[in-house]
C-alpha positions as CSV (number, residue, x, y, z in Angstrom):
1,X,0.0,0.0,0.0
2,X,1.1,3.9,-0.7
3,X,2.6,5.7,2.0
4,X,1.4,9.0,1.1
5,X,-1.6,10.1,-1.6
6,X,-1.7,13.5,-3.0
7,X,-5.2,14.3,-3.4
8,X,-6.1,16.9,-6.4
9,X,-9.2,17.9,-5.6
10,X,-11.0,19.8,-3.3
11,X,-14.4,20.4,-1.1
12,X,-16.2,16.8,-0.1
13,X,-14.7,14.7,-2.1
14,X,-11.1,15.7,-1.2
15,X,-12.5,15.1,2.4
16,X,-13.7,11.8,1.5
17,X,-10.9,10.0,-0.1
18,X,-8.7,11.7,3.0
19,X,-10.5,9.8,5.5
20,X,-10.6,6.7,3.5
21,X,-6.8,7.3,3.1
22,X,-6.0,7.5,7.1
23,X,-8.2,4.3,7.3
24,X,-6.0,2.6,5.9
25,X,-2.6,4.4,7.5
26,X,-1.7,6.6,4.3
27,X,-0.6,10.3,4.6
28,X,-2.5,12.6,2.8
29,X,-1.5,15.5,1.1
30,X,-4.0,18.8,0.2
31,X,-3.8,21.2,-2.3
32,X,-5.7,24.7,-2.2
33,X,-6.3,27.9,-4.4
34,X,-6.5,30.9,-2.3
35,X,-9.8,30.9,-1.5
36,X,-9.4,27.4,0.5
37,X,-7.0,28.1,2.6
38,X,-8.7,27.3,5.7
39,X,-11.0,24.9,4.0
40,X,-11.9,21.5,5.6
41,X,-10.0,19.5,3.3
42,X,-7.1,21.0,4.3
43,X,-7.6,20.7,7.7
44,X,-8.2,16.7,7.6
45,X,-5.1,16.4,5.6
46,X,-1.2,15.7,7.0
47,X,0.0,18.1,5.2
48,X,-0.7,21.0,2.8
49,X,0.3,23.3,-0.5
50,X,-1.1,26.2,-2.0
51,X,-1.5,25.7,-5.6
52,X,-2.3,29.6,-6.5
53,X,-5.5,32.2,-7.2
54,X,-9.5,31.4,-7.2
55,X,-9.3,30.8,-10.4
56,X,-9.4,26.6,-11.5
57,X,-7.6,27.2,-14.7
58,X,-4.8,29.1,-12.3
59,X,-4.6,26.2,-9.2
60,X,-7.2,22.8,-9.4
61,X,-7.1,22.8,-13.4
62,X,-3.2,23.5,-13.3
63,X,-1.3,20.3,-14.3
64,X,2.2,21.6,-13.7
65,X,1.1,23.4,-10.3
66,X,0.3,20.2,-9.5
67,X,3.0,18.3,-10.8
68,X,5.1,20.0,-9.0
69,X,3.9,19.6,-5.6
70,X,3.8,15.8,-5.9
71,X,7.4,16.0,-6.8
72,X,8.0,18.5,-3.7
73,X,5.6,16.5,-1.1
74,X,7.0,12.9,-2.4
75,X,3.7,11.7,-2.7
76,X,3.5,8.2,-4.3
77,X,-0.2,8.3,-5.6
78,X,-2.3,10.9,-6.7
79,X,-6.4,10.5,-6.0
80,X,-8.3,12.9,-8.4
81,X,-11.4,12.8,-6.8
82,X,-14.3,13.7,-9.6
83,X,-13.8,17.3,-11.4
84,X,-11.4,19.4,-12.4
85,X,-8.3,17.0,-13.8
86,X,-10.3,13.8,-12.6
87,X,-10.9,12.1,-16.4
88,X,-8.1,14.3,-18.1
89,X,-5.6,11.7,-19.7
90,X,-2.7,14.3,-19.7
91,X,-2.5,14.8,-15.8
92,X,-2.8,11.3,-15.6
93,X,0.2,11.0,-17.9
94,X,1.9,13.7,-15.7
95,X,2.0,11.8,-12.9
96,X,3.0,8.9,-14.0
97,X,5.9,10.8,-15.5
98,X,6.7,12.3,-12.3
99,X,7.0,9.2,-10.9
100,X,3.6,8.5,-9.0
101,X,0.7,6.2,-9.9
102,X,-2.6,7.8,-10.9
103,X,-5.2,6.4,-8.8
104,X,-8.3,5.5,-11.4
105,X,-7.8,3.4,-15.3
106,X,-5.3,4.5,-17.9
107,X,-4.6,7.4,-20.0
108,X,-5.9,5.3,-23.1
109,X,-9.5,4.5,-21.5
110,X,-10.1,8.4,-20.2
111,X,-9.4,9.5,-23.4
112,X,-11.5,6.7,-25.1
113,X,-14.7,7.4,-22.6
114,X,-14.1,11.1,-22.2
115,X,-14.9,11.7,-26.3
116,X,-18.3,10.8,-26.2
117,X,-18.4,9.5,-29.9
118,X,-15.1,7.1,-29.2
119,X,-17.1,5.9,-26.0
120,X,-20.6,5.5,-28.5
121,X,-18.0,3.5,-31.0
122,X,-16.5,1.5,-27.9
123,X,-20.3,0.4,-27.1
124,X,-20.9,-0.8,-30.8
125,X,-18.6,-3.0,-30.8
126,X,-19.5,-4.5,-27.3
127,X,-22.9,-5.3,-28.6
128,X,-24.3,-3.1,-26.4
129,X,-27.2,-0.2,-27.6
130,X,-26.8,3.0,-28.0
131,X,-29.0,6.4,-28.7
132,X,-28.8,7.6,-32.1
133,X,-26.5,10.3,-32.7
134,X,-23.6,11.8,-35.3
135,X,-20.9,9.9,-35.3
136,X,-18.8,13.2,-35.8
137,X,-18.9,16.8,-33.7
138,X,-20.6,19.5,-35.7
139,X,-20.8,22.9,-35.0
140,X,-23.1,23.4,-38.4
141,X,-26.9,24.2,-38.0
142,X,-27.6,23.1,-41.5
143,X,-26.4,19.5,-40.6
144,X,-27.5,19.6,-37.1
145,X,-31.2,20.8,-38.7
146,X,-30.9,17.7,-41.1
147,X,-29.9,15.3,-38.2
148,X,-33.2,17.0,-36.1
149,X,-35.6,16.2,-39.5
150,X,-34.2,12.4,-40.2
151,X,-34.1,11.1,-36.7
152,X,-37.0,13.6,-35.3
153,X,-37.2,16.0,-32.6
154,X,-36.5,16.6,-29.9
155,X,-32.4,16.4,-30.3
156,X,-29.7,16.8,-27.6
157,X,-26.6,19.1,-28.4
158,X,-24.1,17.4,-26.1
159,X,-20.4,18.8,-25.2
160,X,-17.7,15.7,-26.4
161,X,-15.6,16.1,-23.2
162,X,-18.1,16.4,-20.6
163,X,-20.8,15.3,-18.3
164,X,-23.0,16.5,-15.4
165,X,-25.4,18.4,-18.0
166,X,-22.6,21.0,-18.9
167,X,-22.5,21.8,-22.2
168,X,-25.8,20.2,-23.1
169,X,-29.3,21.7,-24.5
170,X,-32.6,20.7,-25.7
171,X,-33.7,21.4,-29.0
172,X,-37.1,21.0,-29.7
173,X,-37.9,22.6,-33.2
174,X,-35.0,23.8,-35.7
175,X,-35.8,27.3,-34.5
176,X,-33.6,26.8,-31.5
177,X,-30.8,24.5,-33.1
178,X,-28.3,27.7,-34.1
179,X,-28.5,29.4,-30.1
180,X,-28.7,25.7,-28.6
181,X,-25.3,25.1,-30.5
182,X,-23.5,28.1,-29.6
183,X,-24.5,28.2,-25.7
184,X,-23.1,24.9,-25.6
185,X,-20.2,25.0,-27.2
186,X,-19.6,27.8,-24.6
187,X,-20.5,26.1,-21.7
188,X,-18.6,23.2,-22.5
189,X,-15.7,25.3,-22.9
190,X,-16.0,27.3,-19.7
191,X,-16.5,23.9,-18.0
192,X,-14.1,21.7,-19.9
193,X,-11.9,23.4,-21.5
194,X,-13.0,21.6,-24.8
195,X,-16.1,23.1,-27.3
196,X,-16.5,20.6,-29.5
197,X,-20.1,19.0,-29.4
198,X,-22.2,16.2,-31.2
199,X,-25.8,15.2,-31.5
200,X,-28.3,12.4,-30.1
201,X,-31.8,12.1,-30.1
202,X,-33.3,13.0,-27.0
203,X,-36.0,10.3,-25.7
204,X,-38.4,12.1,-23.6
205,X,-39.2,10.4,-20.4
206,X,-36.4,8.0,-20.2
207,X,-35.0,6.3,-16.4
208,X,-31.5,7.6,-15.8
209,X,-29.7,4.0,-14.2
210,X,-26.4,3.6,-14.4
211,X,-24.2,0.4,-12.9
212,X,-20.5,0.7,-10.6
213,X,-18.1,-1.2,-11.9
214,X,-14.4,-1.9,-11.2
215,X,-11.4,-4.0,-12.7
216,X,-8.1,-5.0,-11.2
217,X,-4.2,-4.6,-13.1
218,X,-5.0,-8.6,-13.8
219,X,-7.7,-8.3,-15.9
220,X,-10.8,-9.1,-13.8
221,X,-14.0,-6.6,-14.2
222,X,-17.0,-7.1,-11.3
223,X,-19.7,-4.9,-11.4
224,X,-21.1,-3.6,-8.1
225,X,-24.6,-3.3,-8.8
226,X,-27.0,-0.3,-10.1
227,X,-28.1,3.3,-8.9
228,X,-31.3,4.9,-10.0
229,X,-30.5,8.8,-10.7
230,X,-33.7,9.8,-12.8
231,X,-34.5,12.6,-10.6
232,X,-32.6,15.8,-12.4
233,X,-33.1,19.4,-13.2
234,X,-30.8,20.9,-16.2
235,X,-29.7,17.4,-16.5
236,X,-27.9,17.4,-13.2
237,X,-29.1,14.9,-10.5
238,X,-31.0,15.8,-7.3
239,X,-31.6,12.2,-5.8
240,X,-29.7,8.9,-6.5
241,X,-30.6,5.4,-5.1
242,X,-29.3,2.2,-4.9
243,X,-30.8,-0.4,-5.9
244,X,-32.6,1.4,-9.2
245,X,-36.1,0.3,-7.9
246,X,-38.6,-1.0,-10.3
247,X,-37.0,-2.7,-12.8
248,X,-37.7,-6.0,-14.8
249,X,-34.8,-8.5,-12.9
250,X,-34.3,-9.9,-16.5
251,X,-33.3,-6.1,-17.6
252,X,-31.1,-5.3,-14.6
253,X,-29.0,-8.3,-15.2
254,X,-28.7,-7.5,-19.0
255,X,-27.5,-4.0,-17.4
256,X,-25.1,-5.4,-15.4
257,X,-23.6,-7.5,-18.4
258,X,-23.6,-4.4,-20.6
259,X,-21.6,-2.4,-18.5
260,X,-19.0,-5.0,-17.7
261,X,-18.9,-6.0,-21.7
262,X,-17.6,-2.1,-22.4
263,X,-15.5,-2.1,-19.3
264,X,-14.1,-5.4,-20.6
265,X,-13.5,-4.3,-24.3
266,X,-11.2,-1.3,-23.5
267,X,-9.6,-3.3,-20.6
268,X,-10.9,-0.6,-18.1
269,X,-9.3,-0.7,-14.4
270,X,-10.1,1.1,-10.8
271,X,-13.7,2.0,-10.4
272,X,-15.7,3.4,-13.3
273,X,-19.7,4.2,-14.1
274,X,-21.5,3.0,-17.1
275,X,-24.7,5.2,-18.0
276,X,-27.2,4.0,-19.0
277,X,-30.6,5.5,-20.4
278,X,-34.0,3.1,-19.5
279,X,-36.9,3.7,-22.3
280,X,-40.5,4.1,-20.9
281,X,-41.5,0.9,-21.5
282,X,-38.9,-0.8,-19.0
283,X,-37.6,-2.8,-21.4
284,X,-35.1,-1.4,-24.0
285,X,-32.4,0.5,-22.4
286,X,-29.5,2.2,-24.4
287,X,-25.3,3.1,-23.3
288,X,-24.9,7.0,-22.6
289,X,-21.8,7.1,-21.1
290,X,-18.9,6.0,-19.3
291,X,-17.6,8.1,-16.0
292,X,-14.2,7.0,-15.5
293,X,-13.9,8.0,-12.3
294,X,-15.3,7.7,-8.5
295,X,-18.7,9.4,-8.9
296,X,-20.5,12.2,-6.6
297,X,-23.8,9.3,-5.6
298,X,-20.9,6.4,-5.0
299,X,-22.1,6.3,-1.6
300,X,-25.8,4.8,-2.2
301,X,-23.3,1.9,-4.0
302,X,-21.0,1.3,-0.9
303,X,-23.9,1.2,2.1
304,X,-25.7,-1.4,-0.3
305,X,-22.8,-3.5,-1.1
306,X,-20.4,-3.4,2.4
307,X,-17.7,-2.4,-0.5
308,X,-15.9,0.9,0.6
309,X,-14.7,2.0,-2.9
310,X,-11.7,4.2,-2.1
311,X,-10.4,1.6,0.1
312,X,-10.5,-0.5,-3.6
313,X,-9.7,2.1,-5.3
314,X,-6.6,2.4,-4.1
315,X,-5.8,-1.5,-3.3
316,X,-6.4,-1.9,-7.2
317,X,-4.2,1.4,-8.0
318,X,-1.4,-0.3,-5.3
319,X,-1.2,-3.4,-7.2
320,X,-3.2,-5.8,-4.5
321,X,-6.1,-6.5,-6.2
322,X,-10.2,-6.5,-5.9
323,X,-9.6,-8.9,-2.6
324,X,-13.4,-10.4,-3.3
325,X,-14.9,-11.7,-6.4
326,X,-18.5,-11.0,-8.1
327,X,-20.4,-13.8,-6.2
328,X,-18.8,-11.8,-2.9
329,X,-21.3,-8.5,-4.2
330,X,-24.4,-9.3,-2.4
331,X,-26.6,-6.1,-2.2
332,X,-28.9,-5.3,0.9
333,X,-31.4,-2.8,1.7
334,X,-31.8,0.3,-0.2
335,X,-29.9,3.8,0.3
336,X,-30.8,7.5,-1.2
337,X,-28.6,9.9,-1.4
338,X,-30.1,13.7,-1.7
339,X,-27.3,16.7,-3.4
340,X,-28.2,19.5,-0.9
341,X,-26.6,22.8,-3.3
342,X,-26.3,26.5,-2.7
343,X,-29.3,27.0,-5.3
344,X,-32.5,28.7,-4.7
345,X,-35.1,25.9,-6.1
346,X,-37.8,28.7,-5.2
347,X,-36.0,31.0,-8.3
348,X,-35.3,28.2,-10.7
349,X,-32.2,26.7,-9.3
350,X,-30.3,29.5,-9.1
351,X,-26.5,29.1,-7.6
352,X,-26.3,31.1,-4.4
353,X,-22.6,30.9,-3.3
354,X,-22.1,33.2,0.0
355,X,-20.9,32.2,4.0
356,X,-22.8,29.0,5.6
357,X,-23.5,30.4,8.9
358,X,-24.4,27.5,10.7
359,X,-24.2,23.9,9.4
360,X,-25.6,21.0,11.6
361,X,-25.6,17.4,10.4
362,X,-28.5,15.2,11.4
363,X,-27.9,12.2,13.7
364,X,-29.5,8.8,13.7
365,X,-28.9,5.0,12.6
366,X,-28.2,4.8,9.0
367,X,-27.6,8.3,8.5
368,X,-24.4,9.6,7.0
369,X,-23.6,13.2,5.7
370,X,-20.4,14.2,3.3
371,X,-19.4,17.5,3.1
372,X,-16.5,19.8,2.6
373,X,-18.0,23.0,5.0
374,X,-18.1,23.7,8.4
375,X,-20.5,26.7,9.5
376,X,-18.8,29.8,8.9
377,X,-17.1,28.3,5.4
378,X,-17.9,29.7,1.9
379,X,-19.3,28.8,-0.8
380,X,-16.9,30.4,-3.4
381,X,-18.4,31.3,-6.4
382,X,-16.0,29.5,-8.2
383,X,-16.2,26.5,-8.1
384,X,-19.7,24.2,-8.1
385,X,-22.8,24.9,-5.6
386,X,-22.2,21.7,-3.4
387,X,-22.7,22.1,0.3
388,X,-23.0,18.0,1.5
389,X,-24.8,14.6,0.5
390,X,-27.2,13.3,2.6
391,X,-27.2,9.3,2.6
392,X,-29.7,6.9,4.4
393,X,-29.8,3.3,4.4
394,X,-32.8,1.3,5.5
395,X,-33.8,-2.0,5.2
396,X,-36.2,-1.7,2.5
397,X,-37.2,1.6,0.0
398,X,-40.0,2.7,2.1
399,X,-38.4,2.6,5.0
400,X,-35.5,4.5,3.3
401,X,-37.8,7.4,1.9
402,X,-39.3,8.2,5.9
403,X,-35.2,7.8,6.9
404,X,-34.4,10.3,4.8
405,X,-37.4,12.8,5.0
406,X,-36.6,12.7,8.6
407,X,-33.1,13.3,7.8
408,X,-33.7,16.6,6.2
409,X,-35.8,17.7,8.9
410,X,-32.7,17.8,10.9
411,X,-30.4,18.6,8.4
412,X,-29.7,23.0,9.2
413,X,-27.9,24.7,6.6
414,X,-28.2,28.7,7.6
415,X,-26.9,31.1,5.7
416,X,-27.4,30.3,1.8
417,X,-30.4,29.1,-0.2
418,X,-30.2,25.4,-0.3
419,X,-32.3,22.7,-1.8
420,X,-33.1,21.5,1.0
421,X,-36.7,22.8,0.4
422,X,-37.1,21.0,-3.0
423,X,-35.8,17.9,-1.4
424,X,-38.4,17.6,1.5
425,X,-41.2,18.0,-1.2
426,X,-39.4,15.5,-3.7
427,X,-38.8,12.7,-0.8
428,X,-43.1,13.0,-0.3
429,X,-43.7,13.2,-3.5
430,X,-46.2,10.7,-5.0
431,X,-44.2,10.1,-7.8
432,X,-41.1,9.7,-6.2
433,X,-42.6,7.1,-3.5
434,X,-44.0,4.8,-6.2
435,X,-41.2,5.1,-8.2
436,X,-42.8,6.4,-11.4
437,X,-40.2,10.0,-11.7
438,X,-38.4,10.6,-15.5
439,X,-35.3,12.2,-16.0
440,X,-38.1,15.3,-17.1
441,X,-40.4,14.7,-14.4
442,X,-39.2,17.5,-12.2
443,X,-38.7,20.1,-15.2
444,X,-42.4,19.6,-16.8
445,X,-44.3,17.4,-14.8
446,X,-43.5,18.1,-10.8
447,X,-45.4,21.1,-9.6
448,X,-43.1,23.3,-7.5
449,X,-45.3,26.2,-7.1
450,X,-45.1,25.9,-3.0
451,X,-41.1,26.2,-3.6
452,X,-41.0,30.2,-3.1
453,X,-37.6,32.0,-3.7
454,X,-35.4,33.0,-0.2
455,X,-36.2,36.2,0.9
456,X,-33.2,37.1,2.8
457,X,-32.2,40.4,1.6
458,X,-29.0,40.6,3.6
459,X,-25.3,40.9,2.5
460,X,-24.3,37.4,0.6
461,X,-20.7,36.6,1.6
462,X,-20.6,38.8,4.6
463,X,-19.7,37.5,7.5
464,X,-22.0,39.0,9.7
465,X,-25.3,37.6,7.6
466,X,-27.5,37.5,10.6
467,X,-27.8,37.7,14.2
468,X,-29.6,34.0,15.6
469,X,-30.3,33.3,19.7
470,X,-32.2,30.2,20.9
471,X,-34.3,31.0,23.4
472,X,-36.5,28.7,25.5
473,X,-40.3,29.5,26.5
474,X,-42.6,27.8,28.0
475,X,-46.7,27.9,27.1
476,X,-49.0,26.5,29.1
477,X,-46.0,24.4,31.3
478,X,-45.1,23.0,27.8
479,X,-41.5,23.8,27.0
480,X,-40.5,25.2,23.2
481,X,-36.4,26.0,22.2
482,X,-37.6,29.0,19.7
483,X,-34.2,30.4,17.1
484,X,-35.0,34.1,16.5
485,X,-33.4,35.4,13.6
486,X,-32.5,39.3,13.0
487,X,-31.1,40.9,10.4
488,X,-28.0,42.9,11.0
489,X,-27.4,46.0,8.7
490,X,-23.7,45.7,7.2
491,X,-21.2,48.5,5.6
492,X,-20.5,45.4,3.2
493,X,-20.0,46.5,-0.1
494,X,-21.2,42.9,-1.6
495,X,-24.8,43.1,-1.4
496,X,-27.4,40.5,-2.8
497,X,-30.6,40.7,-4.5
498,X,-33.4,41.8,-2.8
499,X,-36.8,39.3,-2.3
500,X,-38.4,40.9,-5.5
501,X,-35.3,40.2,-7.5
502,X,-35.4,36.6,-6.3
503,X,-39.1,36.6,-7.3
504,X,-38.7,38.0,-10.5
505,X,-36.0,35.3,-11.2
506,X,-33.7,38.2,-12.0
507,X,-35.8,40.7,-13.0
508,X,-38.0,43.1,-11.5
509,X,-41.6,42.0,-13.4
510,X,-43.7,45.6,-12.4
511,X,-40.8,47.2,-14.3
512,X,-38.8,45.0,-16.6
513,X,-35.5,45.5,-15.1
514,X,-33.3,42.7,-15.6
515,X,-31.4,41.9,-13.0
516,X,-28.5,39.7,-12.0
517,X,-29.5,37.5,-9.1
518,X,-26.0,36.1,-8.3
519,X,-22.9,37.1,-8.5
520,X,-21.6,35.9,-12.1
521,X,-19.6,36.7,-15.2
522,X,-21.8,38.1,-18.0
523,X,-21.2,35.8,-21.1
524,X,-23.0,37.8,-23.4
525,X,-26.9,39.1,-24.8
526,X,-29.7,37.3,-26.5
527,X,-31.2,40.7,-27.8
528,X,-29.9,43.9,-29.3
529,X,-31.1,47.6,-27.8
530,X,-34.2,48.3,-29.5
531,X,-35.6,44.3,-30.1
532,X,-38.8,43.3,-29.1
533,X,-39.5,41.0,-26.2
534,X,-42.3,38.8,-25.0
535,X,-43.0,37.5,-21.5
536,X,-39.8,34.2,-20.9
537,X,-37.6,35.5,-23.9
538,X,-33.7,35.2,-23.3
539,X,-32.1,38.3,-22.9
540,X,-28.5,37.6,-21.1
541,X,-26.5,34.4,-20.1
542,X,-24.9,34.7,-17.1
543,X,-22.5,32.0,-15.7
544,X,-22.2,31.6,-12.0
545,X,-20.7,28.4,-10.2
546,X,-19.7,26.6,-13.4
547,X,-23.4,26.9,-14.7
548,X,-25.3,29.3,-17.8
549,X,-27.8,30.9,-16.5
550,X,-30.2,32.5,-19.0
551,X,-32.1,35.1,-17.5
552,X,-35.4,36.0,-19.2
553,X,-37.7,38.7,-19.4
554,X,-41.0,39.3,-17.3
555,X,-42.5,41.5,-19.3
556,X,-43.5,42.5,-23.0
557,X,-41.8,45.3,-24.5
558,X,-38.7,46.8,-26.2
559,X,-35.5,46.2,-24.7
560,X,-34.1,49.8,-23.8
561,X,-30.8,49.2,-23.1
562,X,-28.1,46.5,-22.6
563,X,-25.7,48.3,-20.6
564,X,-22.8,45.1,-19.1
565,X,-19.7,43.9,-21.4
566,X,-19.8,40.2,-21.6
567,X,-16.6,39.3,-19.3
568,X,-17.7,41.6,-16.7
569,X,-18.2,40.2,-13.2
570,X,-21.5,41.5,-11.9
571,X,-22.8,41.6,-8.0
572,X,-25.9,40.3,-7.2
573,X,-28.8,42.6,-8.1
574,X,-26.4,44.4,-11.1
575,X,-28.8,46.1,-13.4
576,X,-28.1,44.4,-17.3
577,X,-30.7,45.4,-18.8
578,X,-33.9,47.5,-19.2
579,X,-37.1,46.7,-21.1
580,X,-39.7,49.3,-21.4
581,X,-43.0,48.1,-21.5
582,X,-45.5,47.8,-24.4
């Protein structure tokens, strides 16, 4: 086994593969931008280095940075978590080169999963199925218009290098294909570095299930069971579980033969995910993707399965082995896992990074909660909107779903917007309990109308957010513990949107401002001064915490003025535009 593991990452995950290092006696090494340096990860690490500004293209995306603090620390083994340089084939050549051993499969399978039309070709000739698509990246409308009328709408514009719902949009007439291009190209560039996208047809209400694998340095490739993680907004997932519930036993074992036939054609080692998309009829299901890498909802997989996968992570990286074979995978109970994020679910998701002023985890058997923060941490802007994951295990899925609604009952996260909300309404949902969600179900079939946005106009960042005392009363001889909130007034010169902002999503709807609601870079503007507007119509992009945001208008009219660079940073509640009504 290593002695040491530098870990090139950061947040929960770098917290997560630190304690699974000590478990087994490594030292652990950290590496922060300057904005982390008193971040939990670095705390739970040996020892520490500062890689350099905010910025991930100037510290956690900076291969020679890097590089040279495993040669500086001695580190043996380098853990990239997921993110940042976690599927990138050149740091993993890096390290090897610098004399350490990259803790996940080889430069040849990232690069062969991570372009998404090698990974479609690697499927083929598995005999596994896949979702129609161009076998080549375009950037042309007139061929991606031609794809949309042969294979029928709607289409999915999907970045090459990327995952997560970066970088992809849904076209639903060939009115949208030339803006759906272009925004993700950009987004796929902001968040991978690479532009290049291709095309697939988009099935409408499909099952999101995907199945854990892992392979050893001798050849062997065990999968570790599926994980159900339909429930998604912007294509990112809300809620994963483990087992995917509701499916046909004949289908989840053809899954879990698919997924180890692509693993086993590119000779894939350490753990790996194979997507999978499930057709509404339960039957046909078709390859997406291939993560190469430890993903965010591994959790649900280990409390089902007994199998702590960093521990095999790095026992396969180390040379030792799986240690167990695939009749040893015997999977028990169920586990959920709910992303809590700094977004408002109230104002459509929006990211809302700023200072977690108090953060309590919930106690209880079966309960476990990863995180990166502490209260009085913050969210940077940054980086992405992840405050913890909330994981239950119970002996069976209804028993799981009241664990876990309980859980986020006593799950406090003061400070930010979280979804924390949204989650309480999705573990209750109908839907949800019987199983029955889509990958669209949240997006155009959930109704979140009791979601209302934060209405916490107070200064976002600042440390002094708000004034809290518990007090005790008593009515009637009955005791209560009451937490009285007040508002302090602040000289900070960050200050965030105010309620109505939030309402508006970004705009104020009596007037037609438009308005930022987060702190974010302006990409650029739908509309030119003087165009005409109708109520929903783009008008600018603003990214914030690795995501677009389009922000629309809320009323009819002429758009006045446009008045922000694109590359300008804005504060929350940033005029960007005017629209005078009709």
């Amino acid at each position: 086994m290593f002695e040491s593991v530098l870990i090139a990452n950061r947040g929960e995950i770098a917290v997560r593969i630190a304690r699974g290092c000590r478990e087994l006696g490594i030292r652990t090494i950290a590496v922060y931008s300057d904005v982390d340096r008193d971040a939990l990860h670095v705390h739970v690490c040996d020892e520490a280095y500062l890689l350099g500004p905010a910025d991930p293209a100037s510290s956690y995306l900076d291969i020679a940075r890097i590089i040279d603090v495993v040669r500086r620390s001695g580190a043996q083994a380098v853990h990239p978590g997921y993110g940042f340089l976690a599927e990138n084939a050149d740091f993993a050549r890096a390290v090897t080169q610098a004399g350490a051993v990259f803790i996940g499969p080889s430069p040849d399978a990232i690069e062969r999963m991570g372009d998404k039309l090698s990974a479609r070709a690697v499927a083929r000739a598995a005999d596994v199925p896949i979702v129609p698509g161009t076998v080549e990246p375009t950037d042309d409308v007139a061929v991606a218009i031609a794809f949309g009328e042969e294979h029928g709408y709607p289409v999915a514009v999907k970045a090459m290098f990327g995952g997560g719902g970066r970088g992809m949009k849904v076209v639903r007439d060939a009115s949208e294909m030339a803006a759906a291009l272009t925004s993700a190209a950009r987004e796929a560039g902001v968040a991978f570095g690479r532009s290049e996208c291709y095309l697939e047809r988009y099935l409408e209400r499909p099952r999101h299930v995907e199945v854990q694998v892992i392979g050893d340095q001798d050849g062997t490739v065990l999968h570790l069971g599926d994980r159900d993680c339909s429930l998604q907004r912007r294509h990112q997932k809300l809620i994963e579980e483990a087992p995917a519930p509701r499916i046909d036993p004949a289908v989840r074992a053809a899954l879990h033969e698919a997924a180890v036939r692509v693993s086993r054609e590119m000779n894939y080692t350490n753990a790996g995910t194979c997507e999978f998309l499930l057709d509404e009829d339960g039957q046909r299901f078709y390859f997406l993707e291939m993560n190469t890498r430890l993903q965010v909802e591994h959790p649900v997989t280990e409390l089902v399965t007994g199998i702590d996968l960093v521990h095999a992570q790095l026992r396969v990286a180390a040379g030792d082995g799986l240690g167990f074979t695939q009749a040893d995978v015997q999977l028990r109970g169920h586990a959920i896992e709910a992303r809590i994020n700094a977004e408002d679910p109230g104002a459509g998701f929006m990211p809302s990074p700023g200072a977690v002023m108090r953060l309590e985890a919930p106690l209880g058997p079966g309960v476990r909660l990863d995180t990166g923060l502490r209260s009085g941490d913050v969210i940077a802007r940054e980086y992405d909107s992840m405050v913890a994951k909330l994981i239950v295990w119970a002996e069976d899925r209804e028993t799981a779903c009241r664990r876990l609604s309980i859980a986020l009952e006593g799950l406090t996260v003061d400070g930010v917007p979280t979804t924390i909300p949204f989650h309480r309404l999705a573990v209750a949902h109908p839907a949800f309990l019987a199983a029955e969600h889509a990958t669209s179900s949240v997006e155009r079939e959930w109704d979140l109308s009791t979601l209302t946005p934060a209405d916490t106009a107070v200064d976002r960042g600042a440390p002094d957010r708000h004034r809290e005392e518990l007090l005790t009363v008593e009515l009637d001889g009955r005791r209560f513990d009451v937490r009285v909130h007040s508002p302090i007034r602040s000289t900070h010169p960050l200050r965030r949107a105010s309620s109505a902002t939030s309402r508006a999503s970004a705009g104020n709807a009596a007037s037609g401002d438009v308005l930022a609601p987060m702190q974010g870079t302006v990409i650029g503007y739908a509309v030119e001064p003087g165009a005409r507007v109708a109520v929903g119509d783009p008008v600018v992009m603003l990214e914030a915490m690795k995501m677009e945001n389009t922000l629309r208008a809320t009323i009819a009219g002429t758009v006045a003025s446009t008045g922000t660079a694109p590359g300008t940073v804005v504060q929350p509640g940033a005029l960007l535009a005017v629209i005078t009504p009709d």
